[in-house]
C-alpha positions, 0 to 999 in steps of 0.5 A, a space after each residue: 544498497 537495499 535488497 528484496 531481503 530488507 523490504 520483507 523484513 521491514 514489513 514482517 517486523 512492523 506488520 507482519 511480527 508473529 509471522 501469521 502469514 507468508 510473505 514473500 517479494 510479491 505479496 500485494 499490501 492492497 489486493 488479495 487475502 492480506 489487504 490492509 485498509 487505508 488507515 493502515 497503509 499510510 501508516 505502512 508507506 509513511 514508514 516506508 518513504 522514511 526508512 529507506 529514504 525514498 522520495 514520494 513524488 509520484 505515489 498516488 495513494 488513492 490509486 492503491 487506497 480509493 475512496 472507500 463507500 461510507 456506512 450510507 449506501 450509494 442509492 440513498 446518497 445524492 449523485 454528488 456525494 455518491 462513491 465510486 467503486 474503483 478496485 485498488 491497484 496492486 502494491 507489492 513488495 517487489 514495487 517497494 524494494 525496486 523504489 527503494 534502490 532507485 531513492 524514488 517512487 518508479 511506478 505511476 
């Protein structure tokens, strides 16, 4: 069964491998000092639903990696194509590991 323990260290190996910042069950992937961009947390969740074999149904990705604001700022945008500013859910370890023991995503 996997425990806190593993989820932290599957991360520390694959994101976090010369230990530059502490990481601990509730460090968040998508707010606060050590929030990885989109591209980055795909790979992260990608890597996760396979190494511990969870099922991703139900993992919304745009709710914890919104649609960014592109290099043109809004104003000069028409309405159709203008961004939203939308603040990323928090992600944590802690909801990693409980879908991990679980063998799905619990949280929607």
């Amino acid at each position: 069964m996997v425990n806190d323990s593993d989820i932290i260290d599957w991360y520390n190996a694959g994101w976090n491998k010369k230990r530059k910042w502490l990481v601990t069950i509730d460090t968040s992937l998508t707010t606060g000092r050590y929030a990885w961009v989109w591209e980055t947390g795909e790979e992260i969740m990608d890597s996760y639903f396979r190494t511990f074999n969870v099922n991703p149904a139900g993992f919304n990705f745009l709710k914890y990696w919104p649609d960014e604001k592109g290099l043109i700022p809004n104003f000069l945008l028409p309405e159709s194509l203008r961004v939203k500013s939308i603040e990323p859910a928090p992600l944590t370890l802690r909801m990693l590991a409980e879908s991990a023991k679980a063998r799905k995503w619990l949280y929607n």
